[in-house]
N, C-alpha and C positions, 0 to 999 in steps of 0.2 A: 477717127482712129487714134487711139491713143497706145502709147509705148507698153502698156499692159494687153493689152488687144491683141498687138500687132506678135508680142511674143508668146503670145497664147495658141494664134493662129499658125504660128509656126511650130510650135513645139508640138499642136496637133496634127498638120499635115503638111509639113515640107517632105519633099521624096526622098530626100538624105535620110531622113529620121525615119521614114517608114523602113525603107531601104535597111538602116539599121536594124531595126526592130525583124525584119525577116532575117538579118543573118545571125539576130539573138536566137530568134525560134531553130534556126538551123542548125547552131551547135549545142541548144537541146537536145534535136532529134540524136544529134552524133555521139549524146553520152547515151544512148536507148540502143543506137547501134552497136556500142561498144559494150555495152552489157548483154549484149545477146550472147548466147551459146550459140556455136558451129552446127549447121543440120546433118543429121546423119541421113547416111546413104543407100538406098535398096537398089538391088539388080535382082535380075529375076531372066533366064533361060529354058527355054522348052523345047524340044524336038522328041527322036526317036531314035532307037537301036534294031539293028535288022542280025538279023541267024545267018550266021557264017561259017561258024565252027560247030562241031559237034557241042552237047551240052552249052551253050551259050541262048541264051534266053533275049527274045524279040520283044521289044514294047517302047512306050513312053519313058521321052528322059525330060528330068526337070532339077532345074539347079536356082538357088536363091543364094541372096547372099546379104548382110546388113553391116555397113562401117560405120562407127562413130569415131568423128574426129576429138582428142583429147588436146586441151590445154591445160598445160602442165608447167610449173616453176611458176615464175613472173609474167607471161606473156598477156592474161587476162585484165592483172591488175595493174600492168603498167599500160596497157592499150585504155582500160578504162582512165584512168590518171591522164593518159593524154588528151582526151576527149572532154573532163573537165578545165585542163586548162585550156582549151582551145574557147570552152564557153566563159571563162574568165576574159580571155584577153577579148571577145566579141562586146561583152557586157562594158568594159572600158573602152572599147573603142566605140563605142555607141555614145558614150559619155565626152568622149572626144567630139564626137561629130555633132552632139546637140551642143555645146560650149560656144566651137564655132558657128555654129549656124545661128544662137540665141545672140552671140558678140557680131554678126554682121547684121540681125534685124536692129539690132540696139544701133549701130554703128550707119545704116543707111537713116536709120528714123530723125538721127540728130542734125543727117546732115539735109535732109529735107527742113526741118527746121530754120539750119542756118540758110539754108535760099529764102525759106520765106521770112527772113526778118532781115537779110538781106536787100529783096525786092522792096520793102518795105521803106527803109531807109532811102533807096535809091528810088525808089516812088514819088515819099514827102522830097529828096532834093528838086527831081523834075520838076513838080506843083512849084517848092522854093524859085526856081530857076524861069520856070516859064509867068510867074507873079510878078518878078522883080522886069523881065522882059518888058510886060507890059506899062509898067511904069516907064520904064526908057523909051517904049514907043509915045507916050504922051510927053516926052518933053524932047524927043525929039519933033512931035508935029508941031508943038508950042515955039519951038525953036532954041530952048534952053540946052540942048545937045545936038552933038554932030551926029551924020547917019552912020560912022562907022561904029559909032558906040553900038546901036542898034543892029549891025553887020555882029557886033563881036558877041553881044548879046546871043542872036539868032543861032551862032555857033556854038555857043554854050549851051544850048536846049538840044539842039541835035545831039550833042556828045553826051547828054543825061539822058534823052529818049535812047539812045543807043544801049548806053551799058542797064539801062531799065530793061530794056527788052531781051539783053544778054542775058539778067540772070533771070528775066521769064521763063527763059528755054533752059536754061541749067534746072529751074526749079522743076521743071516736066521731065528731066533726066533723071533730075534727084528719085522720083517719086516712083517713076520706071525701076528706076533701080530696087526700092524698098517694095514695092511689088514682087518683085525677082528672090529678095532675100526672106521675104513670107514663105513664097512656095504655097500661096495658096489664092484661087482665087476670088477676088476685090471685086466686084460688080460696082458701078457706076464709078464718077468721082470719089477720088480722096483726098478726103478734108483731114487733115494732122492736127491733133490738139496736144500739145505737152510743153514744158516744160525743163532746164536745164537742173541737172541734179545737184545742191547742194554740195559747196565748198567743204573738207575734209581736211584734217589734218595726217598727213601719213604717217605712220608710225619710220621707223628707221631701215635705209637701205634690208641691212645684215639682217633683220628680223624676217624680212619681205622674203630672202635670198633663201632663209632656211624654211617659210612659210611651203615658198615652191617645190622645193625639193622634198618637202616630206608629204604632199597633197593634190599637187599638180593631176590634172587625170592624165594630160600626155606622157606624161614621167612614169604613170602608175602602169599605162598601159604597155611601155618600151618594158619596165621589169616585168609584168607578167607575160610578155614572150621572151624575156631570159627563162623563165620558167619553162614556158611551152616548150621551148628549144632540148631544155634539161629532161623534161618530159618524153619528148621525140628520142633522146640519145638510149635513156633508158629501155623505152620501147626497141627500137631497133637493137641494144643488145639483147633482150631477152627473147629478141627470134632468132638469136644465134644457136640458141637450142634445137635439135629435134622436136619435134612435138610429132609424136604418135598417135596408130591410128585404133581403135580398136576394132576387128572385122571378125565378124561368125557365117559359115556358110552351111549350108544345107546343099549334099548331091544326093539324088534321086533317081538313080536306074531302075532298070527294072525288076533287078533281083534284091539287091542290097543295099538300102540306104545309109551312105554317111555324113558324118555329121563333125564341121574341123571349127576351130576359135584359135585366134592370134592377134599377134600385134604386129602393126607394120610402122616401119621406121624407114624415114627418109633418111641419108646419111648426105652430110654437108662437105663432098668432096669437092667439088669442084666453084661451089657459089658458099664462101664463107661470110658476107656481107661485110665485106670492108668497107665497099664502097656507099654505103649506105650508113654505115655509122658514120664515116668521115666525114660526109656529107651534112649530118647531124648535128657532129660538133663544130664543122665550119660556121653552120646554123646559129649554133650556142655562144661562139666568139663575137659573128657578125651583132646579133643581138644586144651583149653584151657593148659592142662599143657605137651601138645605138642610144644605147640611155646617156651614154654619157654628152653622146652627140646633143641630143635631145637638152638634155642640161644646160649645153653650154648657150644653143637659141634661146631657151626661156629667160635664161637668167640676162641677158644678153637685149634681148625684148622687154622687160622688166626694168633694167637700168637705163633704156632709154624713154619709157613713158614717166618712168620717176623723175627724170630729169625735167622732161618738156611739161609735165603737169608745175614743177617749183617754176619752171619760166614763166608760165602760162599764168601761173600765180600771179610772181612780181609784175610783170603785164598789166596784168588786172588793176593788181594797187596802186601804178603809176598811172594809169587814168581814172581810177576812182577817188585820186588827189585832185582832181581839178584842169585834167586837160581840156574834158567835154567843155567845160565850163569858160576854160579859156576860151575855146576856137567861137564859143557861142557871142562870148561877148568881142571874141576879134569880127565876127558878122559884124553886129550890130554898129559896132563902132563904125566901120566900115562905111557900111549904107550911110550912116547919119554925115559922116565926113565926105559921102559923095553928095547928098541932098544937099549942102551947103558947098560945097565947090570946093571942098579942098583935096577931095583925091579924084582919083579919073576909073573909070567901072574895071580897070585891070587890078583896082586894088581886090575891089570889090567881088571880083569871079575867082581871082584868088584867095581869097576869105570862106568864102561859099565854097571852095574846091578842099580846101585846109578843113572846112568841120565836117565833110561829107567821110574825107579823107581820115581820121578822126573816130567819127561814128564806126565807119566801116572797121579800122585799126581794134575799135575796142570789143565790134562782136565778133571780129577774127580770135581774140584772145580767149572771149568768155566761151567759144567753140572748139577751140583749140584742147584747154583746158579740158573740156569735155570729150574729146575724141582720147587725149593723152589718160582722161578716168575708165573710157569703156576699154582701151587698151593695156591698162594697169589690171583694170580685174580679168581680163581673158590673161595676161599671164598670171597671173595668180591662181584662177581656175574660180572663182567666184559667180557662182550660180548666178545666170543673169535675171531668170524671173525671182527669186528667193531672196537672194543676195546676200546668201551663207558665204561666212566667214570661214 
């Protein structure tokens, strides 16, 4: 499984994303709804008239009648208006929801990684730890050592087989985890093949600051429900109007049919929709000091991955000057000072604890570094499979 795979896999069927994609297709339907015309309305009556009075004529009576509801001013084109931005702000937030979900398969993938190079490390020490044992047991049988050397020995291999086995189980969580953030299912083992992404130069805070704010998708998608919101205000004043009705009926006695056409009008005395615009514009406010809200996370989010990526950095350079190198040759020295009798094995397990210690320090850093890149580009908004700028 490689980190192109695995966001392939996701981008095709995680349930968030489909999830999305049905609530795209739904505020299509809602601009089809919104462009629909009002159906008009038929009644239809039949009975009879019976002779009662002199000259009054006995027979079938029948009455029909047809309404068409009129939309009239604004109410069409601001209903329709709202219904587009409801499918704007779906189409953003979709792109919100794939961001996130592409930045935690990236973000589980690497830290599966780091267990397995991890394990690794903590592997070759146990092999280190449990080789050098065996030498301490041949000179303690020869008698060139005491048994506690061998005592201290034996506990030094317990305490490597332990955190070896520690992070075997982290690595089984790791991978659990990256399963999860697929959203799709992985039949048999997963075997991870990748690699840590090339060292970058960032360009300058203030450039990054203004990058977010004018591209972000969460940013994009907070103002297009300022929009929606302005949309809603709109629509609900333009039902403050009447909208009338058009109604023609046909009556059918038995003697003389007539025949009436009018309009009928609701009249807005007692329900003027206050409460419905207010509501609207409360809408329009709240929104409104969403984006900013929104702003202040990213940006906020942004200055701290910029931060721990330059630490992560210098990190890196202060052991790729020569720590590794050090502790490798404090090893050596070590053992050869203990083969000849000048230090005692506590130099020695402390030397072996110092490069393991070391090793581990320097792929914390180069992981680090790496978690603080896939965190920089989620706030930035940086297509994770693309890796548009």
């Amino acid at each position: 499984m490689t980190l192109e795979r695995a966001l392939v896999l996701a981008d095709e069927n995680h349930p968030a994303l489909q999830a999305g994609t049905a609530q795209r297709q739904a505020a299509v339907a809602g601009i089809t709804t919104a462009r629909a015309y009002a159906n008009p309305e038929v009644s239809a009556l039949g009975g009879g008239q019976y002779y009662r009075v002199p000259e009054n004529v006995a027979g079938p009576v029948s009455w029909f009648a047809f309404s068409q509801p009129l939309e009239l001013g604004k109410l069409r084109p601001t209903r329709i208006q709202l219904a587009e931005r409801g499918r704007d702000s779906s189409d953003q937030a979709y792109e919100v929801t794939r961001l996130g979900v592409l930045s935690m398969v990236r973000r589980n993938f690497f830290a599966v990684l780091r267990k397995k190079a991890e394990l690794e490390i903590l592997s070759e020490n146990l092999q280190l730890v449990e080789e050098f044992r065996k030498r301490i047991r041949v000179r303690v049988e020869v008698g060139e050592a005491g048994r506690l050397e061998l005592i201290r020995a034996d506990s030094e291999v317990a305490t490597a087989r332990a955190a070896s086995n520690s992070s075997r189980l982290q690595q089984v969580v790791a991978l659990s985890q990256l399963r999860a953030a697929i959203g799709a299912s992985v039949e048999g083992d997963l075997a991870i093949s990748g690699q840590l992404d090339p060292a970058i130069v960032l360009p300058p805070l203030d450039e990054l600051r203004k990058e977010v704010a004018g591209r972000h998708p969460l940013l994009a998608l907070a103002k297009f429900e300022v929009r929606r919101a302005d949309a809603r205000v709109a629509y609900e004043v333009a039902q403050k109007r009447p909208q009338p009705a058009l109604r023609v009926e046909y009556d059918r006695p038995p003697d003389t049919p007539t025949y009436r056409a009018g309009i009928v009008v609701p009249l807005p005395l007692w329900n003027k929709r206050e409460g419905q615009i207010g509501e609207a514009v409360a809408q329009t406010r709240q929104a409104a000091a969403l984006v900013r809200g929104r702003e202040i996370e990213l940006l906020a989010a942004l200055e701290s991955a910029y931060g721990r990526y330059q630490l992560a950095t210098q990190q890196l350079a202060a052991y790729e000057e020569g720590l590794i190198r050090e502790a490798e040759e404090g090893l050596r020295a070590a053992e050869t000072a203990y083969r000849l009798g000048e230090r005692g094995i506590l130099e020695v397990l402390d030397a072996q604890r110092t490069l393991r210690t070391v090793r581990l320090d320097l792929l914390n850093a180069q992981y680090d570094r790496q978690a603080a890149l896939v965190d920089l580009d989620e706030a930035r908004g940086v297509d994770p499979r693309r890796g548009q700028q």
